[in-house]
DRENPA-355600 format. One record per residue (C-alpha): x, y, z; residue in three letters; residue number from 0. Coordinates in nm, 2 decimals. Example, Ala and Ser with C-alpha at 12.3 -4.5 7.8 and 13.67 -1.06 7.14 Angstrom:
<rs>
[[1.23; -0.45; 0.78]; ala; 0]
[[1.37; -0.11; 0.71]; ser; 1]
</rs>
This chain:
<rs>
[[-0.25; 3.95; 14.61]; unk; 0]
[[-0.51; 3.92; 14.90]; unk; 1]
[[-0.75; 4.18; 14.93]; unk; 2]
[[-0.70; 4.37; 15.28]; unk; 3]
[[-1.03; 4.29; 15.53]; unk; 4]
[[-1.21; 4.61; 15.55]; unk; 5]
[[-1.28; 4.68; 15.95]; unk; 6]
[[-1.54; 4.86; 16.13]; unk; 7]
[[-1.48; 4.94; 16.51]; unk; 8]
[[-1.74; 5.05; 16.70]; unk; 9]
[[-1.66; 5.28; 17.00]; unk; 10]
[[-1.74; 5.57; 17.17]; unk; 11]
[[-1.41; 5.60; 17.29]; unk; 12]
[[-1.16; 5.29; 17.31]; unk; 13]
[[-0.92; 5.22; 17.03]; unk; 14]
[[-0.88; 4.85; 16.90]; unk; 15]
[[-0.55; 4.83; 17.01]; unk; 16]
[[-0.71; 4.94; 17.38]; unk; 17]
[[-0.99; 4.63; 17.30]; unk; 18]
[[-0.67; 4.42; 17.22]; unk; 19]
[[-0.59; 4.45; 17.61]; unk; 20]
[[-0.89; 4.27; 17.76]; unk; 21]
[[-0.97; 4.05; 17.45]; unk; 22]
[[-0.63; 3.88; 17.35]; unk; 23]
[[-0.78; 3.87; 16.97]; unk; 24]
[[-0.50; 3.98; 16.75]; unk; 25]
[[-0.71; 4.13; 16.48]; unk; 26]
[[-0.74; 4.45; 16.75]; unk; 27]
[[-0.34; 4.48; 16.67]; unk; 28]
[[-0.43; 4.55; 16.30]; unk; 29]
[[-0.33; 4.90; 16.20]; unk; 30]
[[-0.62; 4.97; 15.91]; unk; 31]
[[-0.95; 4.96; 16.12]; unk; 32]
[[-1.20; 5.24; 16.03]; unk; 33]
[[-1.33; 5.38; 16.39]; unk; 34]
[[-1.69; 5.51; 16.40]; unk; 35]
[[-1.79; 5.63; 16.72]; unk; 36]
[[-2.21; 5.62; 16.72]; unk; 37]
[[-2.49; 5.53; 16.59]; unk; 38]
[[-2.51; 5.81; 16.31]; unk; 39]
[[-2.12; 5.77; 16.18]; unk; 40]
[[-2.20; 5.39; 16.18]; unk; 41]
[[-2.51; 5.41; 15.95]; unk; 42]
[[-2.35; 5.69; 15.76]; unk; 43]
[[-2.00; 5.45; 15.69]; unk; 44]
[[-2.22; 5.18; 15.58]; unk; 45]
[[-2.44; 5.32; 15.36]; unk; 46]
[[-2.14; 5.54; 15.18]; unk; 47]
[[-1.92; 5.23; 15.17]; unk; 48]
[[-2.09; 4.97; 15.15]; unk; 49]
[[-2.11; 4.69; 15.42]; unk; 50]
[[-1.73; 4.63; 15.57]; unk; 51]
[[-1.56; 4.27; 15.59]; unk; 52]
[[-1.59; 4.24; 15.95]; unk; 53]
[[-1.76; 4.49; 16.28]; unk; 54]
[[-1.67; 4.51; 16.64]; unk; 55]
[[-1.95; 4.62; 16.83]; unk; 56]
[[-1.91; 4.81; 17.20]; unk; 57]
[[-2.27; 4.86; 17.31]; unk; 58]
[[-2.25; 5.14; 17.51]; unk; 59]
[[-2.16; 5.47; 17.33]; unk; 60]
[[-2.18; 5.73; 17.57]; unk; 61]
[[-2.09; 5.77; 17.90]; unk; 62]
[[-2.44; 5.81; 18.04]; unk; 63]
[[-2.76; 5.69; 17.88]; unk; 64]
[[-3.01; 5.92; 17.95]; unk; 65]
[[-3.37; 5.81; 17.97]; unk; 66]
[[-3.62; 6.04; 17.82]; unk; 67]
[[-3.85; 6.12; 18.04]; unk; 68]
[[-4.21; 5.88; 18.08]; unk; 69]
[[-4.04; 5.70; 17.75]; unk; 70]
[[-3.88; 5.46; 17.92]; unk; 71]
[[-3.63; 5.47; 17.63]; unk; 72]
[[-3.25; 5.60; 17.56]; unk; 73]
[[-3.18; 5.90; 17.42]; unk; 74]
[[-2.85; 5.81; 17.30]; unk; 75]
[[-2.84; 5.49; 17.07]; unk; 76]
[[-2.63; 5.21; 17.13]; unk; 77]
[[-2.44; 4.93; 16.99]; unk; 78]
[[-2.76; 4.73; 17.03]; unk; 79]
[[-2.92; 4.98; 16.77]; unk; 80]
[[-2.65; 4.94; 16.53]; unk; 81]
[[-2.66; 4.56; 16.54]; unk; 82]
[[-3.07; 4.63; 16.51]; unk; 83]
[[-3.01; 4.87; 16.22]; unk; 84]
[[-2.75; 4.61; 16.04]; unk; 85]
[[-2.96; 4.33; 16.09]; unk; 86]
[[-3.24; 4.52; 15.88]; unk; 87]
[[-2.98; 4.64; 15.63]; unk; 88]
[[-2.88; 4.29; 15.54]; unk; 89]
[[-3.25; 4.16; 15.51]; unk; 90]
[[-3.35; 4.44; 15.29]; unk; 91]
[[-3.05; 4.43; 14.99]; unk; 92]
[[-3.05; 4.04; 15.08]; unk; 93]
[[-2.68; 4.06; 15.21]; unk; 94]
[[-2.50; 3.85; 15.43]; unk; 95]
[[-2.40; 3.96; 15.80]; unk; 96]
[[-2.06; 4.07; 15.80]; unk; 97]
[[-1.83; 3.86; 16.04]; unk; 98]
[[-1.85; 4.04; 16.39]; unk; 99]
[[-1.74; 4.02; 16.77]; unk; 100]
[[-1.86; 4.22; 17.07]; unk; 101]
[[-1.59; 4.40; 17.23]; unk; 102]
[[-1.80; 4.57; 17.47]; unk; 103]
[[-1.75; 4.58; 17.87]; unk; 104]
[[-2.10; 4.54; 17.95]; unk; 105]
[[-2.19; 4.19; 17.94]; unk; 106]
[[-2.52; 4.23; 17.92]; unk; 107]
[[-2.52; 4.49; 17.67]; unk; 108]
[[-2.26; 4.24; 17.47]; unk; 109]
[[-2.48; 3.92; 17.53]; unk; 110]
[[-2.80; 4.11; 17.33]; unk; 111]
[[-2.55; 4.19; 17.06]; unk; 112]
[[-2.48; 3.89; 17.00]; unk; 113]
[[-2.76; 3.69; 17.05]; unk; 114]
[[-2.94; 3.94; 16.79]; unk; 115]
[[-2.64; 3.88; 16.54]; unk; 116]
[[-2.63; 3.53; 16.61]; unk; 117]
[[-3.01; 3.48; 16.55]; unk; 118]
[[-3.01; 3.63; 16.27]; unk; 119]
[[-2.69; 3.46; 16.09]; unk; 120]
[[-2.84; 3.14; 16.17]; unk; 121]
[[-3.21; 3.23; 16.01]; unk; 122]
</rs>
């Protein structure tokens, strides 16, 4: 009996099936993803249960990023942050990076994704 692939799908408000649309990747047809939709229910799934099988990342999860003020920085976190916050996961309890792919719209936002994640699996 195969085990099932556990699935994380990051979103703030797209459905796999939806990322199915623009990707053509079959595994976004799959029925028994687990949909967290920021940064705090993505940290939150993890640390209850344990690092999933395989993430899609979007990288923008809101619909406006609002700089705070003479920071420079966002106040709402991003997919960018959850690939930051994974990365650091994995090197502290010496686990390897889940399998992923960026579903996100914003290339750039996808490209930093990746190259993190990439960097990282290849250290």
């Amino acid at each position: 009996m195969e085990m099932t692939k556990r699935l994380l799908f990051l979103d703030d408000i797209r459905y796999p099936v939806e990322a199915y649309h623009y990707t053509r990747q079959d595994i976004f047809l799959r029925k028994d993803w687990h949909i967290v939709r920021n940064y705090e229910q993505f940290v939150s799934r993890i640390l209850e249960k344990g690092l999933p099988d395989m993430i899609s990342f979007d990288h923008d999860l809101a619909e406006v990023h609002y700089l705070q003020p003479g920071s420079g920085e966002y106040t709402e976190k991003t997919g960018y942050d959850c690939a930051k916050w994974l990365v650091e996961y994995c090197m502290d309890h010496h686990l390897d990076l889940p399998e992923f792919y960026c579903h996100s719209m914003n290339p750039v936002g996808k490209e930093n994704i990746e190259s993190l994640l990439k960097n990282f699996k290849n250290l």
